[in-house]
VOTORKOL-698715 format. One line per field, with one value per residue: x, z, y of N, C-alpha, C, O in turn; residue in three letters; residue number from 1. Coordinates in Angstrom, 3 decimals. Atoms other than C-alpha are relative to their C-alpha. Layout:
% VOTORKOL-698715
n.X <- [X; ...] .
n.Z <- [Z; ...] .
n.Y <- [Y; ...] .
ca.X <- [X; ...] .
ca.Z <- [Z; ...] .
ca.Y <- [Y; ...] .
c.X <- [X; ...] .
c.Z <- [Z; ...] .
c.Y <- [Y; ...] .
o.X <- [X; ...] .
o.Z <- [Z; ...] .
o.Y <- [Y; ...] .
r <- [ALA; ...] .
k <- [NUM; ...] .
***
This chain:
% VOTORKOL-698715
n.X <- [0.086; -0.826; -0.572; -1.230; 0.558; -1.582; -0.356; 0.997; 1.198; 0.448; 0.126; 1.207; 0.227; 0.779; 0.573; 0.001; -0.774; 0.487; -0.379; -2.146; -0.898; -1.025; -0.973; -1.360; -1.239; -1.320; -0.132; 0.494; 1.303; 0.487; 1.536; 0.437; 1.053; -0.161; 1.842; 0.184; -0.220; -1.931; -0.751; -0.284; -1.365; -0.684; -0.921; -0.859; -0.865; -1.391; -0.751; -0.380; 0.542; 1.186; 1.245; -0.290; 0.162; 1.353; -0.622; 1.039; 0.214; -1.000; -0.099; -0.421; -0.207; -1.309; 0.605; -0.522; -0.045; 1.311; 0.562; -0.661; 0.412; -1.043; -0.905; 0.188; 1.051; 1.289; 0.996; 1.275; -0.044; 1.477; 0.617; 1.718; 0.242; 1.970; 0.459; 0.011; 1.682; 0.542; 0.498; 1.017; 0.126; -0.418; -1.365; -1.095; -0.549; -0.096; -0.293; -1.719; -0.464; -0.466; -1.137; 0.008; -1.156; -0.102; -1.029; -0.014; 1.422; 0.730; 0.877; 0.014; 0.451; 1.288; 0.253; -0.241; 0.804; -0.055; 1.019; -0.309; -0.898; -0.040; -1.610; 0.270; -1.468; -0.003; -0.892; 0.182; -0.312; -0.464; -0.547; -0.734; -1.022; 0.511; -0.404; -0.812; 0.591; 0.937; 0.831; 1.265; 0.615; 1.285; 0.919; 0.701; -0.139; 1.148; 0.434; 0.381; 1.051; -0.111; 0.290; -0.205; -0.457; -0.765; -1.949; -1.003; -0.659; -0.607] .
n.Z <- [-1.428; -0.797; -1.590; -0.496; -1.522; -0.382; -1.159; -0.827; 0.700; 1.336; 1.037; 1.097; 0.095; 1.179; 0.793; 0.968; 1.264; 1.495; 0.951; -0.119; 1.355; -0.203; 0.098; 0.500; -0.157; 0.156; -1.440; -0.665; 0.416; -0.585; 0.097; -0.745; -0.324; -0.256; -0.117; 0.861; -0.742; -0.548; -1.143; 1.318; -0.664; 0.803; -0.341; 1.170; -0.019; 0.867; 0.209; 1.268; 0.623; -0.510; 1.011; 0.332; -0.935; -0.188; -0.915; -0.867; -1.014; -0.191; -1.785; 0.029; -0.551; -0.297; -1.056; 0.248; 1.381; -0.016; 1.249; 1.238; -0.442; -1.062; 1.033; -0.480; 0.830; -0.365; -1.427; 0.244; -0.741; 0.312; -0.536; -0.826; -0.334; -0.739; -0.623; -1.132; -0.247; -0.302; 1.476; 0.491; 1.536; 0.765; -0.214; 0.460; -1.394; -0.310; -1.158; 0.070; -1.109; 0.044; 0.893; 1.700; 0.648; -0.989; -0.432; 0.138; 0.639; 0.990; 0.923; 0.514; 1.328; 0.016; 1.686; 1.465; 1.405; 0.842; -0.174; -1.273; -0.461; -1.511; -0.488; -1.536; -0.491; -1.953; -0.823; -1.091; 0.530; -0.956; 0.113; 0.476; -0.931; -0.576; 0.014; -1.174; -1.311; 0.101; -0.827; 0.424; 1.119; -0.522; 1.479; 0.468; 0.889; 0.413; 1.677; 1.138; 1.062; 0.955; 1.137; 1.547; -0.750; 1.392; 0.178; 0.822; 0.359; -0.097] .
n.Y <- [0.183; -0.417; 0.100; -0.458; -0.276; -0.586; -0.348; 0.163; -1.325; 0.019; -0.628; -0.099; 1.323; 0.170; -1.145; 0.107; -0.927; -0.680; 0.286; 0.900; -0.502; 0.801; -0.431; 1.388; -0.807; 1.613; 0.122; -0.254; -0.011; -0.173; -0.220; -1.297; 0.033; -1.427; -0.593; -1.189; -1.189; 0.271; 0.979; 1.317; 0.673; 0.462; 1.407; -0.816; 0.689; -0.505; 0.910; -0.298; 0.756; 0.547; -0.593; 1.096; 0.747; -0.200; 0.348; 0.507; -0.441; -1.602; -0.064; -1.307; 0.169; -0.923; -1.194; -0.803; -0.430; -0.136; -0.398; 0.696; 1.659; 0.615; 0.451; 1.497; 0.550; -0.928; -0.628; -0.624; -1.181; 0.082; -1.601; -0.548; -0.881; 0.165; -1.714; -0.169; 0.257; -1.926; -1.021; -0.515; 0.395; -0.472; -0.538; 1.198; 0.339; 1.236; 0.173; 0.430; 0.409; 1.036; 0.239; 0.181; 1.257; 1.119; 0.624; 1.281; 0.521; 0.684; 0.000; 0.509; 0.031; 1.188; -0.037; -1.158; -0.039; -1.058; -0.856; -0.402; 0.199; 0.351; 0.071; -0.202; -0.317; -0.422; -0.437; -0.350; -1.590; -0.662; -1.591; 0.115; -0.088; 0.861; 0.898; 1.045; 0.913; 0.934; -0.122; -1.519; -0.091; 0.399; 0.979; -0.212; 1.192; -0.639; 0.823; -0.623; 0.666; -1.255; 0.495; -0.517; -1.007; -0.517; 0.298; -0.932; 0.558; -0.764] .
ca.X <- [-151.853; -149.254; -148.461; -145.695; -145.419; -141.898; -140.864; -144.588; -146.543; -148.433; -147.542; -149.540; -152.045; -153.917; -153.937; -155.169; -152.485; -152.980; -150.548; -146.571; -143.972; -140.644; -137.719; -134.947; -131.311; -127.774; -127.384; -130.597; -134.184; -136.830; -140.454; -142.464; -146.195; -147.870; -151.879; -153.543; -152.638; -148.574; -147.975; -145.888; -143.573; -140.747; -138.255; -134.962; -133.124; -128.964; -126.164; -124.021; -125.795; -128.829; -131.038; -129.736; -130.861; -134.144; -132.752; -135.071; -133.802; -131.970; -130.348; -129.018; -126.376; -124.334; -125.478; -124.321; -124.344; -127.636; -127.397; -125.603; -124.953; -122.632; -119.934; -120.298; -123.687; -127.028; -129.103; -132.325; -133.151; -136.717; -138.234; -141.593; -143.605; -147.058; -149.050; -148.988; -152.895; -152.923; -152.658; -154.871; -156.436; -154.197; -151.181; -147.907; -146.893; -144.754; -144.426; -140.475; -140.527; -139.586; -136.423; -135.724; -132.392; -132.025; -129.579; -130.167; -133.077; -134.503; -136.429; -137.638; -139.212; -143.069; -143.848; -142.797; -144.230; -144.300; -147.924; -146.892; -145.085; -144.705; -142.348; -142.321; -139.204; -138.126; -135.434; -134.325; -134.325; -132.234; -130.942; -128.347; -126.078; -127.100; -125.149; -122.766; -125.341; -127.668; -129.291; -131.451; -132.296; -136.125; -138.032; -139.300; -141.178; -143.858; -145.481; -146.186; -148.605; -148.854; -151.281; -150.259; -147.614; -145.616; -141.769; -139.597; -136.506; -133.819] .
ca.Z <- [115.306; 117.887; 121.335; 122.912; 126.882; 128.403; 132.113; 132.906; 131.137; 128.035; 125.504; 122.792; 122.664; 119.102; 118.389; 115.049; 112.376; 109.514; 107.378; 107.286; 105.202; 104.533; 104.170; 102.006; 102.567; 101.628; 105.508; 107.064; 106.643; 108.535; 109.349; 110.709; 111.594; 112.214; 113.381; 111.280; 114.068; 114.166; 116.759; 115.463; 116.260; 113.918; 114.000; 111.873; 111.118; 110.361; 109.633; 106.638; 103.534; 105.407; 102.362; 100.820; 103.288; 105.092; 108.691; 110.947; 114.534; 115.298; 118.766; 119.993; 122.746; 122.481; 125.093; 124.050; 119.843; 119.163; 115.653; 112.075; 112.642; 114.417; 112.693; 114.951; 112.952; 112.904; 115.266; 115.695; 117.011; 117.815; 118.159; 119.430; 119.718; 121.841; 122.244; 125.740; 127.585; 128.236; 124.563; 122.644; 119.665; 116.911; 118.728; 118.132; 121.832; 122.430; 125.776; 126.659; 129.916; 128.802; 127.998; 123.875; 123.519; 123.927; 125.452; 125.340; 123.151; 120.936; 117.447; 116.131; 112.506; 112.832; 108.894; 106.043; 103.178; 100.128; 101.677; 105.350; 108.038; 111.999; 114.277; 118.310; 120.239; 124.202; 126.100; 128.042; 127.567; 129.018; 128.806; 126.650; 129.210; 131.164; 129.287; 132.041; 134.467; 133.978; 137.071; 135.668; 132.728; 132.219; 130.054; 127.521; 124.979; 122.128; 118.608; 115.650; 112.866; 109.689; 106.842; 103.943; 103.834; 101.056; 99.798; 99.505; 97.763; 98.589] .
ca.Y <- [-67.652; -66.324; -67.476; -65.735; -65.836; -64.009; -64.410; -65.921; -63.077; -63.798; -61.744; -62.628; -65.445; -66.543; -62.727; -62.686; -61.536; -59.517; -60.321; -62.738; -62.422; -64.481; -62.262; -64.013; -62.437; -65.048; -65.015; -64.280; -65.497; -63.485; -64.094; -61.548; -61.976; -58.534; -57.596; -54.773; -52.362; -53.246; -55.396; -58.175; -60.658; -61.488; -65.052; -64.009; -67.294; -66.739; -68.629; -68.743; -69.115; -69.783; -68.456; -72.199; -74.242; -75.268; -75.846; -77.859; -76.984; -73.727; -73.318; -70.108; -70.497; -67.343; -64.639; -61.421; -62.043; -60.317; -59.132; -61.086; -64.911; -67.049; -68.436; -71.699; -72.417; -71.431; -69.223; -67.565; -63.979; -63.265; -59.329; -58.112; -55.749; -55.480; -52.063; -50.946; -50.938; -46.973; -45.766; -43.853; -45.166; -45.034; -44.457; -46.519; -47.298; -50.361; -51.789; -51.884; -53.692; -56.831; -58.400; -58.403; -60.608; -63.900; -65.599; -69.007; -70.861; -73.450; -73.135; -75.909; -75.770; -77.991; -77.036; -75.049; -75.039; -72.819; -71.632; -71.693; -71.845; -73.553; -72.756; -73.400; -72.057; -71.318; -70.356; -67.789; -63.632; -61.052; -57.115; -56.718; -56.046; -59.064; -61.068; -62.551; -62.808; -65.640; -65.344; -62.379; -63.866; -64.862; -67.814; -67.226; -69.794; -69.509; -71.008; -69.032; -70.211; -68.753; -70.259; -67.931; -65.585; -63.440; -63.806; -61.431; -62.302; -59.793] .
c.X <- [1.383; -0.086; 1.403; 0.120; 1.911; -0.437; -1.947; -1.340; -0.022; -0.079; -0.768; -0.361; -1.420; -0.489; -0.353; 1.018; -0.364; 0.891; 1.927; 0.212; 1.116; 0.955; 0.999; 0.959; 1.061; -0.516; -0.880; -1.833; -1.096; -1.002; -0.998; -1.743; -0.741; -1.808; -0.402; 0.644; 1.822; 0.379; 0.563; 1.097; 0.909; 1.347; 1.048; 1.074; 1.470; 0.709; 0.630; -0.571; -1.532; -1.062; -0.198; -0.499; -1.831; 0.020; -1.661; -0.121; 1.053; 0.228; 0.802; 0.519; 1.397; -0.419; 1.388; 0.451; -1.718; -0.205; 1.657; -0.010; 1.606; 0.670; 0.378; -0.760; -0.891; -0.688; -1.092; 0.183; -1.849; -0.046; -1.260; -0.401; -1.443; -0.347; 0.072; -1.888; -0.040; 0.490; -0.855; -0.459; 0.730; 1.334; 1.166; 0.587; 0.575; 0.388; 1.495; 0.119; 0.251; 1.224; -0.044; 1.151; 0.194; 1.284; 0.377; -1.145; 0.474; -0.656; 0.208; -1.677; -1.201; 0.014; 0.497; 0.153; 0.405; -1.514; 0.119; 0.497; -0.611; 0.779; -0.335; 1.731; -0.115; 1.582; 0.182; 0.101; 0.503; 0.191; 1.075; 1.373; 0.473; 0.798; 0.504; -0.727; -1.708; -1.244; -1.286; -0.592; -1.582; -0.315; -0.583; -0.665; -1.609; -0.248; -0.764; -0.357; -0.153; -0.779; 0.411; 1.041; 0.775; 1.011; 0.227; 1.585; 1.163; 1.384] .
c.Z <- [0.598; 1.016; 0.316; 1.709; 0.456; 1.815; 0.678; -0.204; -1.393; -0.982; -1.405; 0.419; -0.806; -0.162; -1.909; -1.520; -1.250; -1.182; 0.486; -0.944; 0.071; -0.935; -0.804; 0.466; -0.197; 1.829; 1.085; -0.993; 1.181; -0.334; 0.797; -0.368; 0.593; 0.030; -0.713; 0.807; -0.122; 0.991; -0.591; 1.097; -1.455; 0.543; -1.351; 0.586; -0.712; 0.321; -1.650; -0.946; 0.473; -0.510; -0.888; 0.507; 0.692; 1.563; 1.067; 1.714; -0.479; 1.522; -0.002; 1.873; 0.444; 0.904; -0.765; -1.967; 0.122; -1.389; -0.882; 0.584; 0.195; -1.115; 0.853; -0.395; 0.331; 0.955; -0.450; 0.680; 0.146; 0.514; -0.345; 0.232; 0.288; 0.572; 1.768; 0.277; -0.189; -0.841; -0.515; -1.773; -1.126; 0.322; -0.097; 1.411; 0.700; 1.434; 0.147; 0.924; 0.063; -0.882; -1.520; -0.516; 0.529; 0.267; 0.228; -0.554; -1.326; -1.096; -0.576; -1.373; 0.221; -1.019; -0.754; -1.269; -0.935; 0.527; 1.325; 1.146; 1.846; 0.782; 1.594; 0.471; 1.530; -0.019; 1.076; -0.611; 0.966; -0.226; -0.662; 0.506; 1.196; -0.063; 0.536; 1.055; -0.242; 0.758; -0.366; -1.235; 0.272; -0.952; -0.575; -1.109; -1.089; -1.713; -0.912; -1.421; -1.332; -1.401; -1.387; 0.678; -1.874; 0.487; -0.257; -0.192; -0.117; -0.666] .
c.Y <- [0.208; -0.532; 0.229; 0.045; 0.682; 0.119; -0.336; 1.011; -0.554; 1.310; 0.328; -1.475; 0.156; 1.339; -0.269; 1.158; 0.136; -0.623; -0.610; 0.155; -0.553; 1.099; -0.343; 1.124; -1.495; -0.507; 0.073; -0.599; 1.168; -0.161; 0.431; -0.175; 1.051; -0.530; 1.140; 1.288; -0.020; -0.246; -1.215; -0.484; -0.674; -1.307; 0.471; -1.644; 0.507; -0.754; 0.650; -0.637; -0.734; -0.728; -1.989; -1.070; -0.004; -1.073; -0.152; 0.135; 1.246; 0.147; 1.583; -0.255; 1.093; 1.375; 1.233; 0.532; 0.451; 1.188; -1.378; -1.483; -0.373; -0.783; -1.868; -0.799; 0.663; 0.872; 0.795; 1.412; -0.070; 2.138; 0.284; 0.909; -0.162; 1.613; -0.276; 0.173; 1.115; 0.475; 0.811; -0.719; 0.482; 0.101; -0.852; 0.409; -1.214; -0.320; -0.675; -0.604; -0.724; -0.642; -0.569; -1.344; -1.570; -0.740; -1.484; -0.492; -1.119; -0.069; -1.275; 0.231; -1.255; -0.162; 0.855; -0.217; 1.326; 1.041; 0.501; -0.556; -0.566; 0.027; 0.244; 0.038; 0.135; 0.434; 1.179; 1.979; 0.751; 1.492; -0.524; 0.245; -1.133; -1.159; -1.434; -0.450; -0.580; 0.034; 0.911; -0.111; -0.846; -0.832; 0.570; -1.430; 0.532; -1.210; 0.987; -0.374; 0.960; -1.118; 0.435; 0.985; 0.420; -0.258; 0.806; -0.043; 1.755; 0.113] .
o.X <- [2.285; -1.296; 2.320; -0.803; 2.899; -1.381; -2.393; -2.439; 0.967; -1.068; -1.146; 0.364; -2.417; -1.668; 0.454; 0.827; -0.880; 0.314; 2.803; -0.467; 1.429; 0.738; 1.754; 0.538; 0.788; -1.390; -0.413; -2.261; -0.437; -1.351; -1.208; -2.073; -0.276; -2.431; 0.577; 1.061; 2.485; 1.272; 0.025; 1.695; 0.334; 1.907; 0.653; 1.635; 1.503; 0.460; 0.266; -0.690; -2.101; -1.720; -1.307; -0.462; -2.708; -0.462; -2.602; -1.202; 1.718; -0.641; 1.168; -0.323; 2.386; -0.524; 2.549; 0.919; -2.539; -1.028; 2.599; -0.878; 2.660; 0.175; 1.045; -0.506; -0.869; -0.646; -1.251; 1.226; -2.634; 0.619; -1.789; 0.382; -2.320; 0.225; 0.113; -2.693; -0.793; 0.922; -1.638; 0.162; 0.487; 2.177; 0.729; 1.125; -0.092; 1.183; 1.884; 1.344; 0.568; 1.396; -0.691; 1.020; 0.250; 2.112; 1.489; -2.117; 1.468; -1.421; 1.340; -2.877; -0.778; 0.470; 0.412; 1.126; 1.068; -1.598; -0.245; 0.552; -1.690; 1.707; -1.012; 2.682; -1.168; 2.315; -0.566; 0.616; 0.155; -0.814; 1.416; 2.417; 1.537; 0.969; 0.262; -0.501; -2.777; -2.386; -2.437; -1.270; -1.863; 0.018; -1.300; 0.076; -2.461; 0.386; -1.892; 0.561; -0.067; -0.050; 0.393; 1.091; 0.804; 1.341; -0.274; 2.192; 0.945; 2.077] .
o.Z <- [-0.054; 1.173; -0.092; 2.202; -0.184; 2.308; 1.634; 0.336; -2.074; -1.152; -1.989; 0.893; -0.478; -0.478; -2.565; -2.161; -2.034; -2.091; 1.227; -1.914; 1.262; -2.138; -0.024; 0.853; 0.123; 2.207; 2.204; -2.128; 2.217; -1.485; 1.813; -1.551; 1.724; -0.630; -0.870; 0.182; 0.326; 1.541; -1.471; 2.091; -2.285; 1.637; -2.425; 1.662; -1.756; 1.328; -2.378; -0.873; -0.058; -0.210; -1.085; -0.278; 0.427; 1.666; 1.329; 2.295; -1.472; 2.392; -0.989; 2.756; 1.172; 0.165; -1.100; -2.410; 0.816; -1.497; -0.362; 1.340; -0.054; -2.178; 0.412; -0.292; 1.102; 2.078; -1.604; 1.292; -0.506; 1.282; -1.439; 0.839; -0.369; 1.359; 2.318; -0.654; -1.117; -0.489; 0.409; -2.826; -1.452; -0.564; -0.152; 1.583; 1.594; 1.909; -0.307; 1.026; 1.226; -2.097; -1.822; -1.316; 1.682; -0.634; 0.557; 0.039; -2.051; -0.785; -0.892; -1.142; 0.271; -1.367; -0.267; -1.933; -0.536; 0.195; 1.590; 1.130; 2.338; 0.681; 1.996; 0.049; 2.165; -0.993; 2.054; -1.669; 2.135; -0.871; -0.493; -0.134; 1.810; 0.824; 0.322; 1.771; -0.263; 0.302; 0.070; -1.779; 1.279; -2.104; -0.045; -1.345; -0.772; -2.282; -0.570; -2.228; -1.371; -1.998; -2.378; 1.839; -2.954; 1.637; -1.258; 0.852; -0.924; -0.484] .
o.Y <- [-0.317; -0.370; -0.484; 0.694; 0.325; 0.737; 0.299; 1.136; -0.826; 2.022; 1.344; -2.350; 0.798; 1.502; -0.927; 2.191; -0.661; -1.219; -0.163; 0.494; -0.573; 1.243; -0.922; 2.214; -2.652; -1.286; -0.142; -0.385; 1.257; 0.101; -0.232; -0.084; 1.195; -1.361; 1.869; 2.264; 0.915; 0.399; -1.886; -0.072; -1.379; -1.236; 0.923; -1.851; 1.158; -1.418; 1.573; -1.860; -1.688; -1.725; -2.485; -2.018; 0.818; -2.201; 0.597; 0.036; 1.546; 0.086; 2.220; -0.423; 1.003; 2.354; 0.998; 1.581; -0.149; 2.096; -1.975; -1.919; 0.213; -1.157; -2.805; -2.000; 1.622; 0.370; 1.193; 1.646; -0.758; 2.833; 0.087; 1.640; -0.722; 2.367; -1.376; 0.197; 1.409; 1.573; 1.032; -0.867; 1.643; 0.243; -2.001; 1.503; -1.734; 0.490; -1.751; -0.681; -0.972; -0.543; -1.572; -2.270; -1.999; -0.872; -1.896; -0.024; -1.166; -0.982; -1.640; 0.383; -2.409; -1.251; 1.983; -0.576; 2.284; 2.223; 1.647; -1.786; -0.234; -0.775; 1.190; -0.620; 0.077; 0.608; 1.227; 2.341; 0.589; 1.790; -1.694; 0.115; -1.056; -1.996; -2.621; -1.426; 0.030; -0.032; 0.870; 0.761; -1.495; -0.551; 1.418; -2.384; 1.362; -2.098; 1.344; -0.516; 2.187; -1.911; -0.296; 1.393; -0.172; -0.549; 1.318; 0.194; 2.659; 1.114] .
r <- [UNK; UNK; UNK; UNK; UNK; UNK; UNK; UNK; UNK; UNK; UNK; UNK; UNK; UNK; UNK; UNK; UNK; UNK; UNK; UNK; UNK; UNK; UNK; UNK; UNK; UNK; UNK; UNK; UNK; UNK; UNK; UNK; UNK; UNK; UNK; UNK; UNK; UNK; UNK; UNK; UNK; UNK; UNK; UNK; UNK; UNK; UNK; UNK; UNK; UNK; UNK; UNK; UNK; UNK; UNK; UNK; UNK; UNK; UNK; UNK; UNK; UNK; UNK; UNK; UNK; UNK; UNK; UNK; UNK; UNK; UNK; UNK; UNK; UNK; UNK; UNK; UNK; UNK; UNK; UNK; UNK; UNK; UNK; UNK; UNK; UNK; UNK; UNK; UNK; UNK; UNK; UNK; UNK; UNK; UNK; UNK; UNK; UNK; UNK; UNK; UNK; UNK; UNK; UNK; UNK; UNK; UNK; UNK; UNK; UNK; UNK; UNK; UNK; UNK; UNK; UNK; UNK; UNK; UNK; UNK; UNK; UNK; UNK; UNK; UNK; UNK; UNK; UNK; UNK; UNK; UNK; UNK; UNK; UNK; UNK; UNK; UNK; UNK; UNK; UNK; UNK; UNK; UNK; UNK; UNK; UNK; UNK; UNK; UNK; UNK; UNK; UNK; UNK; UNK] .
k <- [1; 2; 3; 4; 5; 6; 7; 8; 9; 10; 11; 12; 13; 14; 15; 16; 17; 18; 19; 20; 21; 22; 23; 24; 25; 26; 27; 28; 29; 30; 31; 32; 33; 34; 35; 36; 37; 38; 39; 40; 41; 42; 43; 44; 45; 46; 47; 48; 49; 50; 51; 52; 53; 54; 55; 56; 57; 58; 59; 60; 61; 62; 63; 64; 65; 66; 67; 68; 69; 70; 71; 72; 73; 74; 75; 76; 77; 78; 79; 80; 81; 82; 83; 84; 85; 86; 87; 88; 89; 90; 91; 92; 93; 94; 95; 96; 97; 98; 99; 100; 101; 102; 103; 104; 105; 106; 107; 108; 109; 110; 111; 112; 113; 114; 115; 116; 117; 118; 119; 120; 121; 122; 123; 124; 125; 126; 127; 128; 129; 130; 131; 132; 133; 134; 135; 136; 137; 138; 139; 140; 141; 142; 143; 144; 145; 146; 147; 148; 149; 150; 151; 152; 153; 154] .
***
């Protein structure tokens, strides 16, 4: 189960996903929740040593880091992808009109298990250029469910 909403638009809600997957990396966990078609939403925890660890909130308060991890402590990234309506069957068409980075947010960890995972987050999303100005950035907030999922140990 997915719920994603950005800037007051529902992005996803209880689409049914095909298949999750837990990422390992030293520095990076990711977990990526995907529908048979490839729409997905992935949560990429980082920090140092992350892979070690089994970090219960995650805040993300650096506008403008939006890849590797913060050397202040942990953070999250989140990336999305939702077909657009006027596709054609089959076609890989993601809708870009909504801001990808975030600039300020929350993850907190519900469950995680060796079978699966809970994780509800918020804050705020912007352009990557956006950085400095707040004003233009938009809420975003969401919960991602995951009964089973594969490891992959990198």
């Amino acid at each position: 189960m997915v719920y994603f909403e950005v800037g007051g638009q529902i992005v996803f809600d209880s689409v049914a996903m095909a298949n999750s997957t837990l990422t390992v990396y030293p520095n990076q966990l990711i977990f990526s929740v995907m529908d048979g078609e490839g729409q997905h939403v992935s949560l990429t925890f980082a920090g140092k040593d992350i892979s070690q660890r089994k970090p219960e909130v995650l805040s993300f308060d650096e506008p403008g880091l939006f890849h590797g991890y913060s050397e202040s402590g942990d953070v999250f990234f989140i990336s999305y992808g939702k077909f657009v309506g006027d596709r054609e069957p089959g076609q890989i068409k993601y809708d870009t009109s909504l801001p990808q980075n975030i600039m300020e947010g929350k993850l907190r960890v519900i469950s995680w298990t060796k079978e699966g995972f809970v994780f509800e987050f918020e804050g705020k999303l912007g352009e990557g250029d956006a950085a400095g100005n707040p004003e233009s950035w938009v809420p975003f907030s969401g919960r991602v469910e995951s009964g089973k999922y594969q490891k992959f140990e990198m």
